[in-house]
N, C-alpha and C positions, 0 to 999 in steps of 0.2 A: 780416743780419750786424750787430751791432752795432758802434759808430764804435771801442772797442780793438782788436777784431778787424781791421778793416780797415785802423787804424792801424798794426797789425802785421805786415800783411801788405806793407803800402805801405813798410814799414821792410825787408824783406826782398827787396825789388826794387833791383837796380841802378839808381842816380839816373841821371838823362837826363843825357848828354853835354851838350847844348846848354845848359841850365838851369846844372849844373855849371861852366861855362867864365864864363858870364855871371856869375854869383856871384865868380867868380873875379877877374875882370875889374877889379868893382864892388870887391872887396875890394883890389888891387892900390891902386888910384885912391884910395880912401881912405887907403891907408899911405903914400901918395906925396904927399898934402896935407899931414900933417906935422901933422894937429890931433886926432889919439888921441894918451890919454894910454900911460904905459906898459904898465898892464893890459891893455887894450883894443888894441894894437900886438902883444902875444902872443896874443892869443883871435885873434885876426883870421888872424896867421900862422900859427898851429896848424891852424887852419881853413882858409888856403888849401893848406894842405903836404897835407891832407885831401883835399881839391878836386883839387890836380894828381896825387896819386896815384891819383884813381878816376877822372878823362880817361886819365890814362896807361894804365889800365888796362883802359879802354873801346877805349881807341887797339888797343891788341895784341888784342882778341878781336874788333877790327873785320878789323884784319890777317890773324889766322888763317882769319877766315871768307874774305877774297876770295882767301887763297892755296889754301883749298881746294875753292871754287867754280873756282878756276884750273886746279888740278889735275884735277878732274872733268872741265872741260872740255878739256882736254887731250889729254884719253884719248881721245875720242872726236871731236875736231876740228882736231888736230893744232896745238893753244896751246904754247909753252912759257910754263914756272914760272918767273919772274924773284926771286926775293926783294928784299923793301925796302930800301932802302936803309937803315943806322941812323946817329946821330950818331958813333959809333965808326970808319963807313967814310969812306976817301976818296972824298971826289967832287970830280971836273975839272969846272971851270965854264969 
């Protein structure tokens, strides 16, 4: 396979949560030093707005899967389906 091919396939794969959040992180700390100039303050946020949409992203097809691992299991071991909680719900602390 030559290295485009593979480069494009590697383009067509969901980026790694962990790798993503780390970027993320790294790019936060940077804008919070205060020493980009203003080009470089927009690349950066465009990029992280980037970054947290495809964690978020990651986040919900992480969710669906263990609500429906849940579900499966339930059938057959008597689990009940909790669903997650969201930013939207109340929660008592």
């Amino acid at each position: 396979m030559s290295k485009k091919a593979k480069a494009e396939t590697a383009d067509k794969q969901p980026p790694d949560f962990e790798k993503s959040l780390a970027e993320l992180e790294k790019i936060v700390s940077r804008m919070e030093g205060g020493e980009l100039s203003l080009d470089e303050s927009l690349q950066q946020f465009e990029r992280g707005v980037a970054l947290a949409r495809a964690c978020q992203q990651a986040l919900q097809t992480a969710e669906q899967k263990v609500e429906m691992l849940l579900k499966k299991s339930s059938t057959k071991e008597g689990f009940e389906v909790v669903p997650f909680a969201t930013d939207d719900d109340d929660i008592d602390e």
